[in-house]
KOLKOL-964941 format. One record per residue (C-alpha): x, y, z; residue in one letter; residue number from 1. Coordinates in pm, 1 decimal. Layout:
% residues N
<r xx="X" yy="Y" zz="Z" type="A" seq="NUM"/>
...
END
This chain:
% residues 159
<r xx="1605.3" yy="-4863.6" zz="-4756.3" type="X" seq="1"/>
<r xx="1895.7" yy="-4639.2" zz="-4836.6" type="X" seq="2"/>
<r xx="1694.7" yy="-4322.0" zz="-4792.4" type="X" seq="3"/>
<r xx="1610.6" yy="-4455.3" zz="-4399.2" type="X" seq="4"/>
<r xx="1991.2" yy="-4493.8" zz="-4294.2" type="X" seq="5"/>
<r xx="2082.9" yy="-4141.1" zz="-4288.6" type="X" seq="6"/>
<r xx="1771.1" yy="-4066.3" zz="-4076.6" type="X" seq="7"/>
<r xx="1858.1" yy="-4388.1" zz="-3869.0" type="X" seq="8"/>
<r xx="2208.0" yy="-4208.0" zz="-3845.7" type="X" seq="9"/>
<r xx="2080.2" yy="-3848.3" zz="-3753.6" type="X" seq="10"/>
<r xx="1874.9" yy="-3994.5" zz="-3519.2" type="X" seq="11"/>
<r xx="2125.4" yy="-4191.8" zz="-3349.7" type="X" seq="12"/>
<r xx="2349.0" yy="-3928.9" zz="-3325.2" type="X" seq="13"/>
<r xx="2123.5" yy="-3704.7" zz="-3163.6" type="X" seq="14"/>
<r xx="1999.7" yy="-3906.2" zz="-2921.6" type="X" seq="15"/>
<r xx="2375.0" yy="-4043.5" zz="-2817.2" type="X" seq="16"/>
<r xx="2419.5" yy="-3617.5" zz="-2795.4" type="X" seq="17"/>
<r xx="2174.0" yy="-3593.7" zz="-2513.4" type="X" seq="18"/>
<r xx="2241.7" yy="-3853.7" zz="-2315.7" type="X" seq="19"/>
<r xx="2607.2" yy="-3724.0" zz="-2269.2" type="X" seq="20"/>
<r xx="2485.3" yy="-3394.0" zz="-2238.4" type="X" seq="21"/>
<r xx="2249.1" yy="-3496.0" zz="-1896.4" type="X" seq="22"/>
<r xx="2480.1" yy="-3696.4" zz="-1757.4" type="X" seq="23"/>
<r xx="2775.2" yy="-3369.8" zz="-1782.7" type="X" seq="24"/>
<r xx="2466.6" yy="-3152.4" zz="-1643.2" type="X" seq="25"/>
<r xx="2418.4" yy="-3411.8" zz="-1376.9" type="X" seq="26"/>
<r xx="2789.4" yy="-3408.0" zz="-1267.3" type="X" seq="27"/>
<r xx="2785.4" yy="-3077.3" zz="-1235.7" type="X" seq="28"/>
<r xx="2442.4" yy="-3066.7" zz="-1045.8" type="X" seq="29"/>
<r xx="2626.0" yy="-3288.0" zz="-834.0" type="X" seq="30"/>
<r xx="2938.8" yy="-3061.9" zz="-726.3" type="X" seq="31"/>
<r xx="2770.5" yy="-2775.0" zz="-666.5" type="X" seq="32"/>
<r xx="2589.9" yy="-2814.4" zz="-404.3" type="X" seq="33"/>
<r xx="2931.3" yy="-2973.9" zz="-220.7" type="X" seq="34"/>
<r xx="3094.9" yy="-2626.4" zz="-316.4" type="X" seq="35"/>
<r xx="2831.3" yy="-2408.8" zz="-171.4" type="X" seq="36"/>
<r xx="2778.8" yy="-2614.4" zz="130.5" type="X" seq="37"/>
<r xx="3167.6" yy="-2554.7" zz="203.4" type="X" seq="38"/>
<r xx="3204.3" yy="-2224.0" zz="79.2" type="X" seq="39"/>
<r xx="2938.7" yy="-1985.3" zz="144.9" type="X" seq="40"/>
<r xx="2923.4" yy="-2016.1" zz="538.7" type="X" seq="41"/>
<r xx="3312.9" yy="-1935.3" zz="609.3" type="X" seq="42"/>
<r xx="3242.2" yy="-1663.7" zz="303.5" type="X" seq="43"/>
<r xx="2959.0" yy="-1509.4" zz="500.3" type="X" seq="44"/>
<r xx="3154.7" yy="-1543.4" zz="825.7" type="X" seq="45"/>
<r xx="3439.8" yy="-1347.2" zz="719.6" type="X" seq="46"/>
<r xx="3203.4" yy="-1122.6" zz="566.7" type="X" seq="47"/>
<r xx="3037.6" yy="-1001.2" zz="887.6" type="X" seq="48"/>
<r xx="3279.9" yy="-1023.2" zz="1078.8" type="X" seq="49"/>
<r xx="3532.0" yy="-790.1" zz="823.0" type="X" seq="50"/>
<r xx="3206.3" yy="-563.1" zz="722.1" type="X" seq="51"/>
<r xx="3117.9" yy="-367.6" zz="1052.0" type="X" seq="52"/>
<r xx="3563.2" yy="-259.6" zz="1116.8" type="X" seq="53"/>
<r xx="3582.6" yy="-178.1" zz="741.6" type="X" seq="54"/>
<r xx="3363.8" yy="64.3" zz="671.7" type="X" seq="55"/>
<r xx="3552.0" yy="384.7" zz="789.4" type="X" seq="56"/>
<r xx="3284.0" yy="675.3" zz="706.5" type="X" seq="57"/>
<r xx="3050.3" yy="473.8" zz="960.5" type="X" seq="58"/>
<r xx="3275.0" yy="408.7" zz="1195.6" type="X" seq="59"/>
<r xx="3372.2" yy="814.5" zz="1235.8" type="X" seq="60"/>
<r xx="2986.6" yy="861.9" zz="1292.1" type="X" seq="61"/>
<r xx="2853.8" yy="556.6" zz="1450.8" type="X" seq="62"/>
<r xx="3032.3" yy="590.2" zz="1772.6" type="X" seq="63"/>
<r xx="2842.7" yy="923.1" zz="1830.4" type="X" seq="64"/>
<r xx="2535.1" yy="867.4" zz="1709.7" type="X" seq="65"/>
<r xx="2497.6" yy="1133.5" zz="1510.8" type="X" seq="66"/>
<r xx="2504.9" yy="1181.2" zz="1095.2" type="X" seq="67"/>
<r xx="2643.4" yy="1413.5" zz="870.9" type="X" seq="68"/>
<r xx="2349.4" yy="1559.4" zz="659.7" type="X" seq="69"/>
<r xx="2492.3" yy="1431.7" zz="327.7" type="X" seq="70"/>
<r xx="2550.7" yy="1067.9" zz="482.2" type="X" seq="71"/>
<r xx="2177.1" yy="1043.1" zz="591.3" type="X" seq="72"/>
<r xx="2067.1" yy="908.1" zz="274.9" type="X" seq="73"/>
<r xx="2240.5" yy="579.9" zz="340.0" type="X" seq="74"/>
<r xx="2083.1" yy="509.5" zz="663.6" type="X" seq="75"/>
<r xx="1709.6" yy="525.9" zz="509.1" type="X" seq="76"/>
<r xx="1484.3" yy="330.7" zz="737.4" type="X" seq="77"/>
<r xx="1705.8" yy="402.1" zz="1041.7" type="X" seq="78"/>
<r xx="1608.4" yy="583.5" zz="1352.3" type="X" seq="79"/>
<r xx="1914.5" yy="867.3" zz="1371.4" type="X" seq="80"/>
<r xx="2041.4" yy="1187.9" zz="1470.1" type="X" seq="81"/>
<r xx="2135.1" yy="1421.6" zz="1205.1" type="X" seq="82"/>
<r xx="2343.0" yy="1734.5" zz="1248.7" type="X" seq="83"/>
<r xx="2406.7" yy="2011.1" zz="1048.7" type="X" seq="84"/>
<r xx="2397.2" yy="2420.8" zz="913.2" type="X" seq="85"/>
<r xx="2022.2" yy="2524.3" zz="801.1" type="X" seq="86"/>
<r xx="2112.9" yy="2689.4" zz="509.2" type="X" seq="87"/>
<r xx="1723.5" yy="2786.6" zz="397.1" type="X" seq="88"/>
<r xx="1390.3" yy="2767.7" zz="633.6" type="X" seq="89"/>
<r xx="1113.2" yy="2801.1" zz="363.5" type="X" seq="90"/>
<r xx="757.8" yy="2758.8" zz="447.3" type="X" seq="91"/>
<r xx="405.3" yy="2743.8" zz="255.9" type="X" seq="92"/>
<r xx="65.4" yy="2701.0" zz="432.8" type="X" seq="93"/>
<r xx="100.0" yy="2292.5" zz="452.9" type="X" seq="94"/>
<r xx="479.0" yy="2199.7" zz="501.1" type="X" seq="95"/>
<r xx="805.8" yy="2386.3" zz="647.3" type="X" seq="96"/>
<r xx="1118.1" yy="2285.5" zz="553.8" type="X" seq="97"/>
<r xx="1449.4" yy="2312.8" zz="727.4" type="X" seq="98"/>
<r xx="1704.5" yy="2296.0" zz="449.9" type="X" seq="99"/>
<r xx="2009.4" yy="2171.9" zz="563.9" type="X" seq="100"/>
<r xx="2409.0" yy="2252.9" zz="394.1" type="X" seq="101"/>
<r xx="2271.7" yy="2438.6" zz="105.9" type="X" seq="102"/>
<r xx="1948.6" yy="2644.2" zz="-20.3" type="X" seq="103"/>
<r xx="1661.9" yy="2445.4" zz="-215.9" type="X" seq="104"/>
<r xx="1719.7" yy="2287.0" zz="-474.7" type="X" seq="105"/>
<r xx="2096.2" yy="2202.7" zz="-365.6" type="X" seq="106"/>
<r xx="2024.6" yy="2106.2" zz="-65.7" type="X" seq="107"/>
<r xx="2190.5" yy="1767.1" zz="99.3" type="X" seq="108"/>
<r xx="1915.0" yy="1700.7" zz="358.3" type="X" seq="109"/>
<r xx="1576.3" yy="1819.5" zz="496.2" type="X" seq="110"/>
<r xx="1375.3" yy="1839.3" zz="795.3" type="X" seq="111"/>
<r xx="1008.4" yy="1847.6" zz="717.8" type="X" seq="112"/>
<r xx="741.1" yy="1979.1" zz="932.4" type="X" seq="113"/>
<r xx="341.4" yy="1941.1" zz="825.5" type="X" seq="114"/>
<r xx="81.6" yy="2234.4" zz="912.6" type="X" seq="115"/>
<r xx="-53.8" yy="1997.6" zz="1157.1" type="X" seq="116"/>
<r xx="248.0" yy="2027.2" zz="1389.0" type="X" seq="117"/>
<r xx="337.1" yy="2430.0" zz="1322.7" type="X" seq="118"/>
<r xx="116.0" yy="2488.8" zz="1653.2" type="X" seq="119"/>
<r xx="382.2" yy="2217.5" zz="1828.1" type="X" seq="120"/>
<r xx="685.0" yy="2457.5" zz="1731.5" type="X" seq="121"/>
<r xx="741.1" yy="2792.2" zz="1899.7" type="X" seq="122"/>
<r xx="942.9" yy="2955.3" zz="1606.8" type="X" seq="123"/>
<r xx="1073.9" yy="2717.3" zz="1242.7" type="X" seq="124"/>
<r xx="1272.0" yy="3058.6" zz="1129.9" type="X" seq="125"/>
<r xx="1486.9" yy="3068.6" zz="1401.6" type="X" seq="126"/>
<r xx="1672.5" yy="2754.4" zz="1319.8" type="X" seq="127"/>
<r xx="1769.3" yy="2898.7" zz="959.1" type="X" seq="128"/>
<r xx="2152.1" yy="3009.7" zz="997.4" type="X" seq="129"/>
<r xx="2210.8" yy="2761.7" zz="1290.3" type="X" seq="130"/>
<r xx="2336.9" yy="2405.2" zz="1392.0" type="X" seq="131"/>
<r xx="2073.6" yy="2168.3" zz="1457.7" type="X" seq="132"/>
<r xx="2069.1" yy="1823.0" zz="1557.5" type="X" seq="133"/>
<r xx="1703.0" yy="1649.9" zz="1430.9" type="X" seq="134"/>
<r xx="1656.2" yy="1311.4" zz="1555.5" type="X" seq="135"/>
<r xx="1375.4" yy="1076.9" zz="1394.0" type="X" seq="136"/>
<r xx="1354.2" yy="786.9" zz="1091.2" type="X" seq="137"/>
<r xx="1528.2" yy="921.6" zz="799.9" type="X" seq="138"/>
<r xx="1290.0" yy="856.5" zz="490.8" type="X" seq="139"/>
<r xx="1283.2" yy="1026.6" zz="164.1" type="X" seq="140"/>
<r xx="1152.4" yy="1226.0" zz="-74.8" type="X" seq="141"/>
<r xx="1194.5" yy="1256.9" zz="-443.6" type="X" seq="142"/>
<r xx="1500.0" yy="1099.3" zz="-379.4" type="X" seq="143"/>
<r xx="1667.4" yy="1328.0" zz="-107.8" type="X" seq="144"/>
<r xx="1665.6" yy="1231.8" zz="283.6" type="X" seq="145"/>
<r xx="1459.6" yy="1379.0" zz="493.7" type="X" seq="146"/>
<r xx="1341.3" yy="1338.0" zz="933.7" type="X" seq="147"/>
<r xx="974.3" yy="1438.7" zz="947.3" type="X" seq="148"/>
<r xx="947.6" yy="1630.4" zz="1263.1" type="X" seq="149"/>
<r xx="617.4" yy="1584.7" zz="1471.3" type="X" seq="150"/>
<r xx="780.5" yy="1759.7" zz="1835.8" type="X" seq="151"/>
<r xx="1014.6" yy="2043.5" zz="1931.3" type="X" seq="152"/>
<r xx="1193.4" yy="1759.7" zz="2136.7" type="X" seq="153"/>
<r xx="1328.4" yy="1637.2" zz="1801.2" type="X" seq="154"/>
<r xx="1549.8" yy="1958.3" zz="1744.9" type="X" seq="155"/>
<r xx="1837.2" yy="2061.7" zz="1909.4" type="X" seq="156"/>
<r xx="2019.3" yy="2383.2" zz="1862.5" type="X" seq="157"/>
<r xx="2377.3" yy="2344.3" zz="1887.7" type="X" seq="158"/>
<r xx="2554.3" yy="2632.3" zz="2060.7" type="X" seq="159"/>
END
């Protein structure tokens, strides 16, 4: 009989230990939700409404329309103008590209242009030295932005 009490005692404490531990859980399950129903929306709300007049770099190119070359990689997915100096035109028998602030590998940005649409351009080595403006969905590539040109209309040469 003796030997049963202190597992009668064990057992009695831990079973008074969980009970006060689900009820604590179920308080707090309980305020929660009141919290986030009252916080998050005037969060959010200040939120967007603070976001679009704080961020400065976009707000010096958004009004425009047009991207710096080094900026382009935060606007992946986006349909954009990009301007900039072609430092580098270098092309192989399946891809040009129009390497824009500084030569391959350095370079910030990239206009790419497959075989399939050399016949479309009049001249790619022209644009090396000069100001373009490309226009099309920036994407990348190995981790560096990049407009896949398909038409001449998509370059502009800035005088």
């Amino acid at each position: 009989m003796r030997s049963l009490l202190p597992l009668f005692i064990f057992l009695s404490i831990l079973f008074s230990s969980c009970g006060e531990k689900e009820s604590e859980d179920i308080r707090i399950k309980h305020t929660s939700p009141q919290i986030e129903k009252t916080t998050p929306p005037e969060t959010k709300t200040e939120t967007q409404t603070k976001e679009p007049k704080n961020t400065s770099s976009e707000t010096n190119e958004k009004p425009s329309g047009i991207l710096k070359p080094s900026s382009a990689g935060d606007h992946v997915g986006e349909s954009a103008t990009v301007k900039g100096y072609v430092a580098d035109v270098h092309i192989t028998k399946k891809v040009a590209f129009l390497n824009f602030d500084k030569k391959y590998p350095k370079n910030t940005f990239t206009g790419v242009i497959f075989a399939r649409s050399f016949s479309v351009f009049d001249n790619i080595e022209q644009y090396e030295g000069k100001t373009i403006s490309i226009t099309g969905e920036i994407s990348t590539y190995k981790g560096k932005p990049q407009i896949i040109l398909e038409n001449e209309d998509q370059i502009k040469v800035s005088e």
